[in-house]
C-alpha positions, 0 to 999 in steps of 0.5 A: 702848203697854200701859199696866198697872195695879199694886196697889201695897199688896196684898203681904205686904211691903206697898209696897216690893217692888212699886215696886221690881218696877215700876221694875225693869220700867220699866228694861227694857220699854217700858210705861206702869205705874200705881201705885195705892195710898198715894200718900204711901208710894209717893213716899217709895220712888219715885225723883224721876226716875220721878215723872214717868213712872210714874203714882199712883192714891190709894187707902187702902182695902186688903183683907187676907188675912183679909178676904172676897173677897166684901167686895172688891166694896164696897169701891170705894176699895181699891187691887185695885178702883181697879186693876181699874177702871182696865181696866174703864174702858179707862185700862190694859190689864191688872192685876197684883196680889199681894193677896188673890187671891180679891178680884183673881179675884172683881172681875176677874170680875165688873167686867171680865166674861167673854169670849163662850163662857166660862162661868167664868174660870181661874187658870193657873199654870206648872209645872216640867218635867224637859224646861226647857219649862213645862206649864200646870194650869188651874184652879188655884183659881178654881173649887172646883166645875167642871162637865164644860163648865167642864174643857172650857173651861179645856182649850181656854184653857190650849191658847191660852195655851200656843200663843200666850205660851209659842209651843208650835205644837201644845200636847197637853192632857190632863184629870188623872183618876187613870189614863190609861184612859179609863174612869178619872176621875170624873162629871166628867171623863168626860163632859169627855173626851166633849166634848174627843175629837176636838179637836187637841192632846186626848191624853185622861187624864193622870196627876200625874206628867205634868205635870212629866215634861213629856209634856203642854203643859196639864193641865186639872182642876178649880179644888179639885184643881188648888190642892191639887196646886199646893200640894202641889207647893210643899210638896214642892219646899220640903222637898226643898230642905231636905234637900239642904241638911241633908245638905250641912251634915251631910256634907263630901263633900256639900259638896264636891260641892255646890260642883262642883254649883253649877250644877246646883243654880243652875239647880233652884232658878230652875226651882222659883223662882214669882219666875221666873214672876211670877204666874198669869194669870186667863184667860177675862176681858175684859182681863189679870189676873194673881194674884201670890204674896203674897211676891211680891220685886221680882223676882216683881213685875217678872215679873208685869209682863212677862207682863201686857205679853205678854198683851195684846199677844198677843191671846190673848183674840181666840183663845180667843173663836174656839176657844171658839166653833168647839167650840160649833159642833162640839157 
């Protein structure tokens, strides 16, 4: 059975949020959950009968926000280090954690270890699409400064992601330059469409817009332009949001129709929702990581958890070895 590691007191909300998320979990999949964090809070929202199936790891030490991520690696008594130890050591299979991302990405990195043929890991996040299907854009913000190698890579990873978690037979991949020629781009990503042409599935360049207008499965980028679309992205699905419901309280036509599109708005707001996704797997390490949102609710929690489970049990690690390794052999 999957056992997973959950960093008990790294979010915004602190505890409650993440027990809450466990166990609403533990209610519907069938896994092992480890808490770790203050053993004395965790009970107190822990109902007596989940005490004896769902364990706690004692940690005090937690890495704030304001912390560095570098600091992560000495601080061996945090509740992100024991979490991540406890895969290390082969006592979970995967890790979920809405702390301090670059201290979860950090540790995960360097005490897991990367997978052969990866030369640096990448954070996945799942976008919205006008289609209902999900894209992928990697690197989301693991790597501030990719070389054409590392676009390569994390083209390949997202590919198997997509094939193997999100069931797509033959996922298209694309590299975010800023037109589909092939001319356009920078140093970068021209000679990492050099090193991806001819590998299935590589359709070339793609544009911002394609990566919601669901033309491609995986957007690869480097990890400083993949965060600030996605913050971007945030930004303007929020602000969208506002104003739909400034000019519904505005108008009483608009709430009028606003009520006949209930639905429609219902199913918007699930589509933009991270709590929907859960969080962001960091692929390319030896094990499961997933980055969740700092405010992240139960829901988000228990998400994260599902997708840690669907991870491991894929094997998609396997995967991305062996496709890794036949693009070494084809350079």
């Amino acid at each position: 059975m999957v056992k997973i590691a959950i960093d008990a007191m790294g979010g915004d909300f602190g505890p409650e949020p993440i027990v809450k998320g466990t166990i609403q979990a533990y209610k519907k999949k069938l896994f092992i959950p480890i808490l770790v964090g203050k053993k004395s809070e965790i009970l107190s929202l822990l109902p007596k009968r989940y005490r004896d199936k769902i364990s706690i790891v004692e940690a005090d030490d937690v890495i704030s926000m304001g912390d560095a991520a570098t600091d992560a690696v000495k601080r061996k008594e945090s509740t992100i280090y024991k979490a991540i130890d406890l895969v290390k050591q082969g006592e979970a299979d995967g890790v979920v954690s809405a702390g301090h991302s670059g201290a979860t990405m950090t540790l995960a990195t360097l005490r897991l270890g990367r997978l052969k043929g990866v030369s640096r890991p990448a954070l996945a996040t799942l976008m919205p699409t006008k289609t209902g299907r999900r894209s992928i854009l990697l690197d989301a913000g693991a790597n501030v400064d990719s070389k054409p190698q590392h676009i390569a890579e994390f083209a390949i990873m997202g590919g198997c992601y997509a094939e193997d978690l999100l069931g797509i037979k033959e996922p298209s991949i694309g590299i975010l330059a800023n037109g589909e020629e092939k001319s356009k781009g920078n140093e970068v990503t021209k000679e990492a469409f050099k090193i991806l042409t001819g590998y299935k599935g590589f359709k070339g360049n793609v544009e911002g817009g394609d990566i919601f207008n669901g033309t491609c499965d995986v957007v690869t980028c480097d990890g400083f332009v993949g965060n600030l679309v996605l913050k971007a992205s945030e930004g303007v699905a929020s602000t969208i949001t506002g104003l739909i419901k400034d000019y519904i309280r505005k108008s009483p036509v608009a709430i009028t129709g606003a009520l006949l599109m209930r639905k429609v708005f219902k199913l918007l707001k699930r589509q933009m929702d991270y709590a929907e996704i859960g969080g962001a797997p960091l692929i390319g390490i030896k094990g499961c990581a997933i980055v969740s949102h700092g405010k992240s609710n139960p829901k988000a929690i228990q998400n994260a958890i599902y997708q840690a489970i669907n991870y491991v049990d894929t094997g998609v690690n396997d995967h991305i070895v062996e496709r890794l390794q036949a693009l070494k052999e084809k350079g």
